[in-house]
Each structure stands twice: as C-alpha cells, then as structure tokens.
C-alpha positions as CSV (number, residue, x, y, z in Angstrom):
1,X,37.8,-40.8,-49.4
2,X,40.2,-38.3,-47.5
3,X,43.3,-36.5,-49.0
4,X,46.3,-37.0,-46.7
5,X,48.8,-34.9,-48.7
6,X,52.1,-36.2,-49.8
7,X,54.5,-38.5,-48.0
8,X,57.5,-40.2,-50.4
9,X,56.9,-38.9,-53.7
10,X,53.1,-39.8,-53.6
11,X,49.8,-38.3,-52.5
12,X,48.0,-40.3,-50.7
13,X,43.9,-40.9,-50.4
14,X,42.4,-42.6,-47.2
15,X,39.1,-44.7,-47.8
16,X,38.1,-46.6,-45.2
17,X,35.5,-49.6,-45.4
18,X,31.4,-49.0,-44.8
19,X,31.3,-52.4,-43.5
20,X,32.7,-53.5,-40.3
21,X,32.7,-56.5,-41.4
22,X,35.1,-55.3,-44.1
23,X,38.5,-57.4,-43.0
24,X,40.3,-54.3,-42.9
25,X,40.2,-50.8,-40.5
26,X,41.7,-48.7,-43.7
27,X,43.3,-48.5,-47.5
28,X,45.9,-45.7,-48.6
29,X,46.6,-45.3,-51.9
30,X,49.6,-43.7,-53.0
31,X,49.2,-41.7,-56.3
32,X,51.7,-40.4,-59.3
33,X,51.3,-38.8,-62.3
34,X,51.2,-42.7,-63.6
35,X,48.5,-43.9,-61.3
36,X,48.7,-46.2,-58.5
37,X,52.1,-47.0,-57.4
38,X,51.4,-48.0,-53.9
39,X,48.6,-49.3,-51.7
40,X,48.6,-49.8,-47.5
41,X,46.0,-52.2,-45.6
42,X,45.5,-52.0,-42.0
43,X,43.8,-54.8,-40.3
44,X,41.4,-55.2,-37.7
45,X,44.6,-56.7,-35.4
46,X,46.5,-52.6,-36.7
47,X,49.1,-54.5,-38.7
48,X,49.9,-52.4,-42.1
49,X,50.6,-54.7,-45.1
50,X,52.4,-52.7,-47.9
51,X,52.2,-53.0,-51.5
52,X,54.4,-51.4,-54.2
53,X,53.5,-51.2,-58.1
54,X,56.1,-50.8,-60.9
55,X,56.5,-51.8,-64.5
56,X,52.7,-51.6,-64.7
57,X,51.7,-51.9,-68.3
58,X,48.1,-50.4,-68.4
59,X,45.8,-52.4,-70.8
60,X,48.0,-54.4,-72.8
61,X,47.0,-56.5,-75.2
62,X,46.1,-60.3,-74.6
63,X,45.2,-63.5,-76.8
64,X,42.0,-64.2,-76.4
65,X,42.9,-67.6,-75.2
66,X,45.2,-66.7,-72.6
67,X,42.6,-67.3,-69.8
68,X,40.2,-69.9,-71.3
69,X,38.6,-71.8,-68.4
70,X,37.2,-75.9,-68.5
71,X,35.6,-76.9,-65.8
72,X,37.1,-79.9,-63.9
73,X,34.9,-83.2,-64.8
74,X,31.9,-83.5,-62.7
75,X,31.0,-80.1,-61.7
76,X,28.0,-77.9,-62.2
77,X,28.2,-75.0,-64.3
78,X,25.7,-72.5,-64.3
79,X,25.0,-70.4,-67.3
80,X,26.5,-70.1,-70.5
C-alpha cells in the first residue's frame, strides 16, 4: 500500500494487485475521518471506474432473517 497524499478532501492509499491475473492494474481508496468515502479501479484496458460512499451506516443492526437462503429444488448442498 502507498500513501499518495490528499486530492479532494481525502487521502488517498494506492494498493495494487499481487496477481496479474488480478482484473485490475490498481485500487485508490480515498479516506476521511469517517472511513472510506471513495474507491478508484483501473483496469488492465487503463479505464478508471469511480466509486463514491455516503450515508454509510457502519454495523447496523439486522433481523436475523433478513438474508435467509433456500436452495432452489434440485440442487446439491454441501454442508450444513
């Protein structure tokens, strides 16, 4: 990871992939006092997909049946 200093409000961190293989040349992240508010891809092709975060609410709480999987009919499950 490499510091790149601060550009819009946000310091930025450089990490780029150990695999080339990885689908991607580099990730920014863009840092605040709140965390993460922003991320940048570059891909293998040097096009920059950019991502913004607000209104992130940091461990809320959730039902516990809120993301309750079944399995379609017919398929193999492995494990409990």
């Amino acid at each position: 990871m490499t510091q790149l200093g601060e550009k819009d409000g946000l310091e930025w961190l450089e990490a780029l992939p150990r695999d080339k293989d990885a689908g991607f040349e580099s990730m920014r992240l863009g840092l605040s006092t709140g965390g993460v508010e922003a991320m940048e891809l570059v891909d293998h092709f040097g096009q920059t997909t950019r991502l913004r975060f607000s209104n992130v609410v940091r461990n809320p709480q959730i039902e516990p049946g809120t993301f309750r999987f079944t399995p379609p009919k017919g398929a193999d499950v492995l494990g409990d």
